[in-house]
N, C-alpha and C positions, 0 to 999 in steps of 0.2 A: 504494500500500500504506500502512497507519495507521504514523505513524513514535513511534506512544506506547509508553511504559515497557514494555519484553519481560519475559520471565521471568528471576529473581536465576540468569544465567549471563553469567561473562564467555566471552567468546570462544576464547579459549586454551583451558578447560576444554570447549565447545562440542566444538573440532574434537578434543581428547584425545577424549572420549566418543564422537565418530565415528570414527577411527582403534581405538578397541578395540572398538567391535560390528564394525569390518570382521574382526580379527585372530580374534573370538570365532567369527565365522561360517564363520571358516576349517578349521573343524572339522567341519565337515559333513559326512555319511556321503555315498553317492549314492542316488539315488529310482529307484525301480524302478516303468515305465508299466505298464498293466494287460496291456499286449501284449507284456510283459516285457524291453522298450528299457528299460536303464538311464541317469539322468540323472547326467553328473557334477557335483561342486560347484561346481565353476568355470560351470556352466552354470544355475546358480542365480536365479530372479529375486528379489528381494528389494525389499519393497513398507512404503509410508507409506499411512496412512487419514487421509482431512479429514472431518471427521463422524461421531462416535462414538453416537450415538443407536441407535432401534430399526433402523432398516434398516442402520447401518454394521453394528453387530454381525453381521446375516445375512449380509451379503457379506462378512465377515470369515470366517463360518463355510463358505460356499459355497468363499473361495479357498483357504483350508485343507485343501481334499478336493483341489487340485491338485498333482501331484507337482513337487518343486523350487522350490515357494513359501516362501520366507522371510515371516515381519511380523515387522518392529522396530520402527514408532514407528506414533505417532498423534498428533492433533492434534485439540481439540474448544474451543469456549469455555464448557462447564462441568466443573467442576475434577470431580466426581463420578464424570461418564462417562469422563474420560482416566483415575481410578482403574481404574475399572469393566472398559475396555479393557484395561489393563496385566495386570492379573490372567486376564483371560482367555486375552490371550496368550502371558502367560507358562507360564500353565495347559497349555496346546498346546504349547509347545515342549517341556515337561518330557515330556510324556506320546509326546513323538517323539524322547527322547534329545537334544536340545539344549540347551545350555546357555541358564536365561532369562534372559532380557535384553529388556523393552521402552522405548523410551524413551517421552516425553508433553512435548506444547508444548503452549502456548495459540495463542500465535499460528505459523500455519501457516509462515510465512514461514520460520521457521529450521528446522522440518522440510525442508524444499525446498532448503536451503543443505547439506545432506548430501549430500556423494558415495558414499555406500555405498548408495542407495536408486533402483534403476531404476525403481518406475511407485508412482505413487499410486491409492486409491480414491477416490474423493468422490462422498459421502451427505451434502453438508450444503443446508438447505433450497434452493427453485429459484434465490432472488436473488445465491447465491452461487457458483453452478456459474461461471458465464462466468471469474469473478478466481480461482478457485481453476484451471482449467482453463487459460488464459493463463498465468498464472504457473509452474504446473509444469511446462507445455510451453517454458517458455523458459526452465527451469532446465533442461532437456532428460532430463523424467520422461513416460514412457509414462503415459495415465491412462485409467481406467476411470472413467466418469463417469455419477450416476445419473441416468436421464431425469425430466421431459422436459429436453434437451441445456442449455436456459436459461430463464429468464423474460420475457425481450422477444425481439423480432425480430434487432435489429440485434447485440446480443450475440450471437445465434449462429452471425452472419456473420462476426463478428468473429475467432469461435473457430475456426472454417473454418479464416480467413487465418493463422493464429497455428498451428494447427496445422500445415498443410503448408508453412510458412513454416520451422518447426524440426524439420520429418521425423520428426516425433513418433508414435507409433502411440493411437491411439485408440478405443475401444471404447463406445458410451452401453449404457447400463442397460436394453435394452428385452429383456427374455430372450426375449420369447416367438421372436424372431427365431431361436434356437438351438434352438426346442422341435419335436418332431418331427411333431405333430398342423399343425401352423403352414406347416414347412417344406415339408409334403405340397400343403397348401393352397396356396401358391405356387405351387409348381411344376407343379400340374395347373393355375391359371389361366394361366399365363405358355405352355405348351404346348398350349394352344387346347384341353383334352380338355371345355371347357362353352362351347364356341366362344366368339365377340367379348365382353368384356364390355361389358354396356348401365349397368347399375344396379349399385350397393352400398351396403348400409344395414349402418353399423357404430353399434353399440351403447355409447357411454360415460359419461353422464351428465351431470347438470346445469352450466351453467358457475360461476364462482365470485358468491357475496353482498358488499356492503359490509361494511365491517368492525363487528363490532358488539361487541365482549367486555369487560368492563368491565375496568378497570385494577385491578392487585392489586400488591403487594411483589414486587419481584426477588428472589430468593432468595440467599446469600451468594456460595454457588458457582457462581452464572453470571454471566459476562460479556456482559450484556447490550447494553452498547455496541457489541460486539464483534458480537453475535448481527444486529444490526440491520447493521451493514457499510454498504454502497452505500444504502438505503433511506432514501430522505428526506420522508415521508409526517409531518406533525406526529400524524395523527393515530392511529399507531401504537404502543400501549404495551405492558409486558410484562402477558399474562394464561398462566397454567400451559398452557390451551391449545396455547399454541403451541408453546410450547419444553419440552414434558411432563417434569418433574421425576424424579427416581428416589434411592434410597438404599442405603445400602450396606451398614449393619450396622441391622437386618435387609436382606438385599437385597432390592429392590422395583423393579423395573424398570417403563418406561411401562405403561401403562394404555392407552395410546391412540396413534395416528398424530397429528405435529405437526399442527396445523389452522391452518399458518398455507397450504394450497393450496386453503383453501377461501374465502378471501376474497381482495379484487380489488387489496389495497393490497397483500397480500403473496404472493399465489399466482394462478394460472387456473383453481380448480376441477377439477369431474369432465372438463371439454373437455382439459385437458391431462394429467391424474393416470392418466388410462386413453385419454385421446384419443393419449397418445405410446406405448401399445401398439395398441389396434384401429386408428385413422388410419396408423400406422406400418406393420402389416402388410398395409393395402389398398395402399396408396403401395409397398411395396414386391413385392408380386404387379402391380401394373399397370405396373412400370417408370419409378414416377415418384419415384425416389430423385435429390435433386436438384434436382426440379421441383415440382411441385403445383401443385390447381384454380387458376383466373386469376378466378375469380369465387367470393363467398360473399353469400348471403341466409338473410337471420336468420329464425327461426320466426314467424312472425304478419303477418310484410310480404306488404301486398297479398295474404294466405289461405295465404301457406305453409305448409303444415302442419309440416316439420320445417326444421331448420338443414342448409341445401344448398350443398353445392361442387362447380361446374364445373368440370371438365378443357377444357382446346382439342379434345383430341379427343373427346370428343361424350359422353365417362364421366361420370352423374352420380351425386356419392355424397351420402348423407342420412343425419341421426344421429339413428334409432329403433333398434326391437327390431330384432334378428334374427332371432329366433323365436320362438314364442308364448309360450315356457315362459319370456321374458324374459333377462334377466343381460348380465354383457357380452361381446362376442361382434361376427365378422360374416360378413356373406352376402353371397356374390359373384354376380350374376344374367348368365348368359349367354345367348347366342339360340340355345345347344344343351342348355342345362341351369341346375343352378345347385350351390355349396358353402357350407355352413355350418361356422364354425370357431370355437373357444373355445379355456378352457384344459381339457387332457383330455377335448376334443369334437370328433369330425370328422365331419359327414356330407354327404352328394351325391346329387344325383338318380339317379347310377348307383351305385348301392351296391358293385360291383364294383372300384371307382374305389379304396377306402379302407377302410380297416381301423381298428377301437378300438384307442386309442393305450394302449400297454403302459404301465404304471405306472411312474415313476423309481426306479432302487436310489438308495435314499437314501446309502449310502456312495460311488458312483459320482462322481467331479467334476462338480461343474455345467456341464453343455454351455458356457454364454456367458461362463463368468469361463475357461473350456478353451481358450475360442477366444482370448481377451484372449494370454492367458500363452503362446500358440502363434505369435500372432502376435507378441507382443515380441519371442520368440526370434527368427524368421523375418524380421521386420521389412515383414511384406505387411498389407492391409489386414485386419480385420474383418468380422464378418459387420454389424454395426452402426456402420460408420463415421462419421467427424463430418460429413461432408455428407448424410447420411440424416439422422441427427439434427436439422441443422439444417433440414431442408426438411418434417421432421414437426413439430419445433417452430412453425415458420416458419405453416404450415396451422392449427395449434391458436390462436394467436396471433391469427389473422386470423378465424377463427370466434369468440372474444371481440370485437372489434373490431367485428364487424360486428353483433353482439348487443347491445353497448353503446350504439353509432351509432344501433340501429333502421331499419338501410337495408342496402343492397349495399354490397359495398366491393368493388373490382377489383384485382388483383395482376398481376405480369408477374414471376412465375418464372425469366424468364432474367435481366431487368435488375435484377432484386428491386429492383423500385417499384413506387408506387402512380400511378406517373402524376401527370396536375395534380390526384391529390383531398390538398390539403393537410391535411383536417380529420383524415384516416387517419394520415398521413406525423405529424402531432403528438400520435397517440394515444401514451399511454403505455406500450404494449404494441409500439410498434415504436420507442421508445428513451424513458428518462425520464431527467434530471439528476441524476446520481452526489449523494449526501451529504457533503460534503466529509471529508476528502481524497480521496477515492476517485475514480477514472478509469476509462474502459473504455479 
């Protein structure tokens, strides 16, 4: 962890300021489920954000439709959005009869050092998932974490061990696994109703460019040093791009998604942006949570036509259209039929099979942040635990690898190696040298 100058709090006043949000929260009405189970306060979970940008805000607003959800603090490295955050949630409390109170770090570290905060989100770019997820888990914080799981391979082996290491509950970011169009689709491959699967062409897009964006001025409010973390690439500077700017009087929020997942110094591109939803949901209709293809060939080797990944068992899946009408999506090919699956898309050879997925009540809790905050109580796994995570990361990872290489590269899912291909085992996409001080 960076051991540079925290925010002007001594410690004393630290842990007072934690001792009165806990006293404050003690005031708590109790939540009433939609199936009219009452939640009391004592059964409360109460939750920190790492990443306050455009996606924390929506999974701010998603866990806020679940009943017995507290937000107290957040944590971002531009001073703007921790404003931005506090207002909003204090916004929320008021308008639910609680008294507001958020608090705002810069550096995450002393958010984590509160004991009044059972599970974190984190939406901060991919490079930081791994150390924010380690860390909170062995402050002994539940965390919902947004996909894909990490940026390299071995980090998200890492966060495996780190996880059930400290019996921590864990959740990744990939909704569609909670969404009902999805879950139908599972379930009809997994019950043989489109018999064996042979083939599946899942649909996600391009992998990531070299980094190209010119360098501009940091802006005041962000912590730029900060933003960059573990990343030791010299040739990475700050462009608005990446860390999209916003304001507060007038408010002006991003413009755009960070672009830093579309280049290779600091993201995976469209292979993991959407590869850890579509790759996600094939991997998890075929049972291969945990495991994945042992072989990947890159598009143009020796007339490949798309980027392909071999299962042991004889599954081969390939990353085009799903169907003609394009977008991202995928299709399951069996030797009794076939399913097509998107978001708010479901169709099958047997039409009788499925049905149009009914529209979401927007006030209704988000199914995947329902299942997070079900399972802390419960202490059972999720429907998107950290070793799916890691074995769809793991997949996305090695189809860049094998793109960059220009050749096959071979995996073994159980011993997660690559065998004697050294040249793989030193890419940087299955572990790169931390920036100092930074450790995995």
């Amino acid at each position: 962890m960076e051991k540079t100058k925290k925010n002007a709090i001594g410690r004393r006043n630290f842990l007072g300021m934690s001792a009165l949000g806990l006293t404050s929260l003690t005031i708590l009405p109790s939540w009433r489920l939609p199936d009219g189970r009452r939640i009391p306060p004592s059964d409360r979970v109460t939750m920190g954000f790492i990443g306050l940008g455009r996606q924390g805000l929506g999974d701010f607003g998603n866990f806020a439709k679940s009943a017995g959800v507290q937000v107290i603090a957040g944590s971002d490295v531009d001073a703007l959005k921790r404003e931005r955050f506090k207002r909003r949630v204090e916004n929320w409390q008021k308008s639910q009869n609680i008294a507001p109170r958020c608090d705002t770090y810069e550096y995450y570290e002393e958010m984590l050092e509160r004991k009044d905060i059972d599970a974190v989100s984190i939406a901060s770019p991919d490079h930081w998932h791994a150390l924010h997820t380690i860390h909170a888990s062995q402050a002994g914080k539940d965390v919902y974490v947004q996909k894909p799981l990490a940026y390299t391979i071995q980090e998200g082996i890492k966060m495996v061990r780190t996880v059930r290491d400290n019996k921590t509950v864990l959740q990744v970011g990939s909704q569609q696994r909670s969404g009902k169009e999805f879950q139908r689709a599972i379930e009809l491959v997994r019950s043989g109703a489109i018999g064996h699967i042979e083939t599946i062409y899942a649909s996600v897009g391009e992998p990531p460019k070299p980094f190209d964006l010119p360098k501009q001025p940091v802006p005041a409010s962000l912590n730029w040093n900060l933003w960059l973390g573990p990343l030791n690439d010299p040739k990475i500077h700050y462009h608005p791009d990446l860390a999209p700017p916003i304001s507060l009087n007038p408010e002006q929020n991003e413009k755009i998604w960070g672009a830093w997942r579309w280049y290779r110094e600091t993201g995976n591109g469209y292979t993991s942006d959407w590869g850890a939803h579509m790759f996600d949901i094939a991997q998890a209709a075929i049972g291969m949570d945990g495991l994945g293809p042992i072989e990947y060939i890159p598009k143009g080797y020796k007339g490949a036509q798309y980027n392909t990944m071999k299962y042991a068992n004889g599954i081969v899946m390939t990353e085009q259209d799903f169907r003609e009408e394009g977008g991202k999506g995928v299709r399951f090919n069996g030797t009794k039929g076939w399913i097509k699956v998107a978001r708010g898309f479901i169709e099958c050879s047997d039409p009788s099979l499925v049905s149009k997925p009914e529209p979401a009540d927007p006030k209704a809790p988000a199914p995947h942040m329902q299942d997070f905050i079900d399972a802390v109580r419960s202490r059972k796994n999720t429907i998107a635990p950290v070793e799916a995570g890691c074995s769809t990361n793991t997949l996305c990872c090695l189809v860049n690898i094998a793109i960059e290489l220009q050749r096959p590269v071979k995996w073994d899912p159980v011993t997660l190696s690559f065998g004697d291909d050294q040249e793989a085992a030193n890419h940087r996409l299955n572990h790169y040298e931390y920036r100092r001080p930074y450790s995995l």
